[in-house]
C-alpha positions in Angstrom: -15.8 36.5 4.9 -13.7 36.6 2.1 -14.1 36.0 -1.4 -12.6 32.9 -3.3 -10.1 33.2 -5.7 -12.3 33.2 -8.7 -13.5 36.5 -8.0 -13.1 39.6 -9.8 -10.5 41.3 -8.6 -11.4 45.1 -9.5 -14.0 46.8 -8.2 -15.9 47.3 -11.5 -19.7 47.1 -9.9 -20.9 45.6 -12.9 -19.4 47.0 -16.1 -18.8 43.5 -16.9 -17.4 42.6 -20.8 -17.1 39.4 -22.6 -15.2 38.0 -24.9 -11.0 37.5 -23.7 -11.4 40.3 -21.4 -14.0 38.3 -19.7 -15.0 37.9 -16.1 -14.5 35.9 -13.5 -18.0 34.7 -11.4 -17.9 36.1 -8.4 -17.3 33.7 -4.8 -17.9 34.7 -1.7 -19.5 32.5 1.8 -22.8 34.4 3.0 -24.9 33.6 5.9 -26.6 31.1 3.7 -23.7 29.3 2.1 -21.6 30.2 -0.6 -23.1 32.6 -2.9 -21.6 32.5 -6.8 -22.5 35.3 -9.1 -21.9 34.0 -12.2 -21.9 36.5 -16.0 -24.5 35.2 -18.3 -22.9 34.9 -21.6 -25.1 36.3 -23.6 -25.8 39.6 -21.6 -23.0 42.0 -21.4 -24.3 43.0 -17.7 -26.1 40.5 -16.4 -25.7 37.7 -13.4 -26.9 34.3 -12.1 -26.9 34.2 -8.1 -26.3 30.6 -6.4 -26.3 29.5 -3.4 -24.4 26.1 -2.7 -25.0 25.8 -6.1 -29.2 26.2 -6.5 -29.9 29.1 -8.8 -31.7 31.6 -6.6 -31.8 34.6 -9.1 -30.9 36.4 -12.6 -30.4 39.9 -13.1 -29.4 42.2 -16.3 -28.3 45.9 -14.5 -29.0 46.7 -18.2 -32.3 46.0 -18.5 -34.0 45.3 -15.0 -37.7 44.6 -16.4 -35.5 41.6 -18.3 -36.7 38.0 -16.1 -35.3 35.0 -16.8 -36.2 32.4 -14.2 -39.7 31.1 -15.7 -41.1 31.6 -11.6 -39.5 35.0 -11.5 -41.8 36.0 -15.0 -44.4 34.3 -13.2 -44.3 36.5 -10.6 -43.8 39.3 -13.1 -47.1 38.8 -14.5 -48.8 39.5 -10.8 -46.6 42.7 -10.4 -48.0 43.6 -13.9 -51.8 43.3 -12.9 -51.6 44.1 -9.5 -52.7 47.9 -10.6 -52.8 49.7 -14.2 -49.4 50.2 -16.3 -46.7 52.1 -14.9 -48.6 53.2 -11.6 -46.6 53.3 -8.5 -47.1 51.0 -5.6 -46.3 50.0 -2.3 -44.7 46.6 -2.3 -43.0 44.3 0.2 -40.7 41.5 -0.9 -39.8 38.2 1.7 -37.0 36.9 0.4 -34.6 39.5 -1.4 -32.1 37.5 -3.5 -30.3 39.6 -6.0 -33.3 41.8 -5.8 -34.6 40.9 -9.0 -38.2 41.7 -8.5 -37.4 44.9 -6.6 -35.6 45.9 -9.2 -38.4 44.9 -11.9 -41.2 46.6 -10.0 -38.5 49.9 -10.3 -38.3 49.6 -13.4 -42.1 49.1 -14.6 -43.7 51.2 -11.8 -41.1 54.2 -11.2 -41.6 56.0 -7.6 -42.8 52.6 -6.3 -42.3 52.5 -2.5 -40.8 48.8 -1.5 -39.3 47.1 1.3 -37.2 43.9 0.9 -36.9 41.2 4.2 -33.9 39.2 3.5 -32.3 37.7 6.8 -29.3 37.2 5.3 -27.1 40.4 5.5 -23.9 39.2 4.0 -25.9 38.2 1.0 -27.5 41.6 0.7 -24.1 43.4 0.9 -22.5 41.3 -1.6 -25.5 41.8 -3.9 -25.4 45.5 -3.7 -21.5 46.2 -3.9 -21.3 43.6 -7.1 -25.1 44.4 -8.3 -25.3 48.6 -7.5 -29.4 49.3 -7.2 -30.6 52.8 -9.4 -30.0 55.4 -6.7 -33.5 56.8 -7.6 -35.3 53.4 -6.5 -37.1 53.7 -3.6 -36.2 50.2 -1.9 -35.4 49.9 1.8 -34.0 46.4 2.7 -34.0 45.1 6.5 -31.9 42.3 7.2 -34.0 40.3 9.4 -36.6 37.1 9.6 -39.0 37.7 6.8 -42.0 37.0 9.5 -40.4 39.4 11.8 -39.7 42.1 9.1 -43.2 42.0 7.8 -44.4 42.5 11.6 -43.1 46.0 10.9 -45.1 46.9 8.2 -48.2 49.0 8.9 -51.4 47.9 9.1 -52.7 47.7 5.4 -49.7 49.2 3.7 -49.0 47.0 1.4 -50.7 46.5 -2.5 -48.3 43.7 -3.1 -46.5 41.3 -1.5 -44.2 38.9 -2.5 -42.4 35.8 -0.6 -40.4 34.4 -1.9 -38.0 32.8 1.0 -35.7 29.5 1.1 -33.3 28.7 3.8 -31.0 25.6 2.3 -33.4 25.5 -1.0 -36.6 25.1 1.5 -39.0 27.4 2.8 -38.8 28.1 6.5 -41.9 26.2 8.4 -42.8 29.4 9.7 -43.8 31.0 6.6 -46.6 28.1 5.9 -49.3 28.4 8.4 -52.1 30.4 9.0 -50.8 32.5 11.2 -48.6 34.0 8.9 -51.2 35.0 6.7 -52.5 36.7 9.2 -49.8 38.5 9.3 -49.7 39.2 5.5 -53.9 40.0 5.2 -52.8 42.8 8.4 -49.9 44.6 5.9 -52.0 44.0 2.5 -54.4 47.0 1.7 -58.1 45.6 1.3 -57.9 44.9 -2.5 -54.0 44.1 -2.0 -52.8 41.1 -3.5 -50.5 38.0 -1.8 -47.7 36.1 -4.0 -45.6 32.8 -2.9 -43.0 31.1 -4.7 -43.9 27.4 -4.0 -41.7 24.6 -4.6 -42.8 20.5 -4.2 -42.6 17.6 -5.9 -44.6 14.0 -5.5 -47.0 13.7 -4.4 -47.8 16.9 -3.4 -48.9 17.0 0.0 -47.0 20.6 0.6 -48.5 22.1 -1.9 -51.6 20.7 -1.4 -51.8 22.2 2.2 -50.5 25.1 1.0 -53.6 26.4 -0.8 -55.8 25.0 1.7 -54.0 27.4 4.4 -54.4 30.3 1.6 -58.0 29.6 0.9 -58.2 29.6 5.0 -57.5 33.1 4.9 -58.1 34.8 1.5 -61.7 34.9 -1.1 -59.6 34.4 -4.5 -56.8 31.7 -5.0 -55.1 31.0 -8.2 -52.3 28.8 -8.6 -49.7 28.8 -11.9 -47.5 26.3 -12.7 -46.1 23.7 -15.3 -48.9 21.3 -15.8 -45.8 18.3 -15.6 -45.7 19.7 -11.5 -49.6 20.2 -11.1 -49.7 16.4 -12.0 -46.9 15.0 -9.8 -44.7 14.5 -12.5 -41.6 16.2 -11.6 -40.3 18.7 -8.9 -41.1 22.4 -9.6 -42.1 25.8 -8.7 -45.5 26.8 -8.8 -46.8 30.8 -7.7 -49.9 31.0 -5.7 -51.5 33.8 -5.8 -54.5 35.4 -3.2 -56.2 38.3 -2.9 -60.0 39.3 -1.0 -60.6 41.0 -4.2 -61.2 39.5 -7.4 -58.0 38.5 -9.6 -57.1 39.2 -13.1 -57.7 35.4 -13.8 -58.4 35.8 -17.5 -55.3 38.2 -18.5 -53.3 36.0 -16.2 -54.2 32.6 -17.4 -53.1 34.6 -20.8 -49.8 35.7 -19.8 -48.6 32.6 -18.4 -50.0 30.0 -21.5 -48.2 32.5 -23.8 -44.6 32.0 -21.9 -41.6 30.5 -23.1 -42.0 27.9 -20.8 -46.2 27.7 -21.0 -47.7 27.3 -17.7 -51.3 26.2 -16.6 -53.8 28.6 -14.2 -56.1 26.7 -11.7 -58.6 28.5 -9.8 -62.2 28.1 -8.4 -63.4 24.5 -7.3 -60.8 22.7 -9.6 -58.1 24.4 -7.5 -60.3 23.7 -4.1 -60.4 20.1 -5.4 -56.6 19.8 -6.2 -55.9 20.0 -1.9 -57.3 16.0 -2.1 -58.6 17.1 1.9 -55.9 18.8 2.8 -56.5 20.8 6.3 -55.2 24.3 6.8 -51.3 24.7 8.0 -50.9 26.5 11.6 -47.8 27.0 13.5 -48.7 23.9 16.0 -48.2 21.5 12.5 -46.2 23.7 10.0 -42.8 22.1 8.6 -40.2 23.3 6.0 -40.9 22.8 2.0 -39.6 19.6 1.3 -36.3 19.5 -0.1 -35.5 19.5 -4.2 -34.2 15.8 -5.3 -30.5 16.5 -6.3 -31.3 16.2 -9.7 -33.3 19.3 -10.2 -30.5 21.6 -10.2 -28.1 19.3 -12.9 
C-alpha cells in the first residue's frame, strides 16, 4: 500500500517544523481505510490520525502525557486513579490507534508493562514508522481481533484495561455482550479496573444496554459524559467505567467537571435507572454501535 502524494517525502519520523518549511499530512490506505496523519498547527511535533476522515487520535511525540480528544482525557483521568501517582502497572489497550494512551500511561507510570490489540497491522506500522514509540516503553502490540488478543492475556494480569475499538466508526458487535466481559473480569486483577469508549446518539438504546451488560458483570459502574449526550441531545462519546472494587467516584466526578469541555459522572441507582429496562447484551443479540450521523465529524 502506498502512500498518496501528500505525504512527506523524507523520512523525518517526526521532527516535524512549521512555518514555510512546513509539512505535508501524511496519506496512506490501511486495513481500515485511508489513514491521514495530519500536523497540528500549534504543536511543533504533534499529529491528528483519521480514518476515512473520523478523527481516531492526537499525539504530541513532545509531550506524550499532552491529550487532546476530550474522551481520550477522559480516559486519562481512569489511568490517573487506577493506582497512586507514578506507580507502574500492567495495562492492556483494545483498540491501539496512534497509541495515544499507551503512550500516556508511559509517560505518567514509567516501567508500566502494556499490551496494545489493534487488528489492523498496516495501521500499526504506519503509526510507528511516522510516530517512533520511546524505545524504553515497555508496550508489546499484537495485530489481531481485540477479543482474540485479550484471550491471551493471563488470568488476572491486568490492573487496567482499556477498549477502545471501532471498525468503520462503530464498535464491533462482539465487543458488547456479556461474554466479553467475561473475558475482560478473567484478564483484570481482583481490584482491576475496566474502561470503554462509548459512542451513541438518540435515543440511546446502545448505551443504554451497554451499562446494563456492565452492571451484569461488574459491583461498581460509573458513566462520564457531556450531559447534552446523557440527555439525548446530540451524538457523543461517553467512558464507562467498572471495576468489583470501589471507584474513585469523588476525585473523578472532580476531574471531569473541571475539563475544558466539563462532563457529568452518573453512578449508583441514577445510572441503574438511566438503562429505562434495558436487558443485558450476549453474543446471541449483540450488534455494532450504531453509526455517527455525518454531521458529527464536520
Amino acid at each position: 500500500m502506498g502512500r498518496s502524494r501528500s505525504t512527506r517525502s523524507t523520512k523525518d519520523t517526526g521532527r516535524t517544523r512549521r512555518g514555510p518549511a512546513a509539512v505535508e499530512p501524511v496519506v496512506e490506505a490501511v486495513d481500515g481505510g485511508l489513514a491521514q496523519l495530519v500536523p497540528d498547527p500549534d504543536r511543533s511535533r504533534a499529529w491528528t490520525l483519521l480514518i476515512d476522515g473520523a478523527p481516531q487520535s492526537h499525539v504530541d511525540l513532545d509531550d506524550p502525557a499532552y491529550l487532546s480528544f476530550e474522551y481520550q482525557r477522559r480516559l486519562g483521568h481512569v489511568i490517573d486513579l487506577v493506582a497512586p501517582p507514578g506507580k507502574p502497572v500492567h495495562a492492556v489497550h483494545l483498540g491501539g490507534g496512534a497509541l495515544t494512551l499507551a503512550r500516556y500511561v508511559a509517560a505518567t507510570r514509567p516501567r508500566s508493562t502494556q499490551q496494545v490489540v489493534e487488528r489492523d497491522a498496516s495501521l500499526v506500522q504506519l503509526v510507528r514508522r511516522e510516530l517512533p514509540l520511546d524505545p524504553n516503553a515497555r508496550i508489546r502490540v499484537r495485530s489481531v481481533d481485540a477479543r482474540a488478543g485479550l484471550g491471551k492475556v493471563p488470568d488476572g494480569w491486568a490492573d487496567l484495561i482499556i477498549a477502545d475499538v471501532f471498525s468503520g466508526a462503530r464498535t464491533p458487535a462482539h465487543l458488547t455482550s456479556t461474554e466479553f466481559l467475561d473475558e475482560v473480569r478473567r484478564a483484570l486483577q481482583p481490584s482491576g479496573v475496566y474502561a470503554a469508549n462509548l459512542a451513541d446518539g438518540p435515543p440511546l438504546a446502545h448505551l443504554r444496554g451497554q451499562i446494563a451488560t456492565a452492571a451484569a458483570r461488574f459491583a461498581e459502574l460509573a458513566l462520564i459524559a457531556d450531559a447534552a449526550v446523557l440527555r439525548g441531545k446530540r451524538f457523543g462519546n461517553a467512558i464507562l467505567v467498572a471495576s468489583d472494587a470501589p471507584l474513585p467516584l469523588a476525585e473523578l466526578t472532580r476531574r471531569a467537571a473541571s475539563d475544558p469541555h466539563p462532563a457529568r459522572l452518573e453512578h449508583g441507582k441514577p445510572l441503574l435507572d438511566f438503562t429505562g429496562g434495558a436487558v443485558p447484551v450476549t453474543d446471541a443479540a449483540a450488534v455494532a454501535s450504531p453509526a455517527p450521523p455525518p454531521s458529527v465529524f464536520r
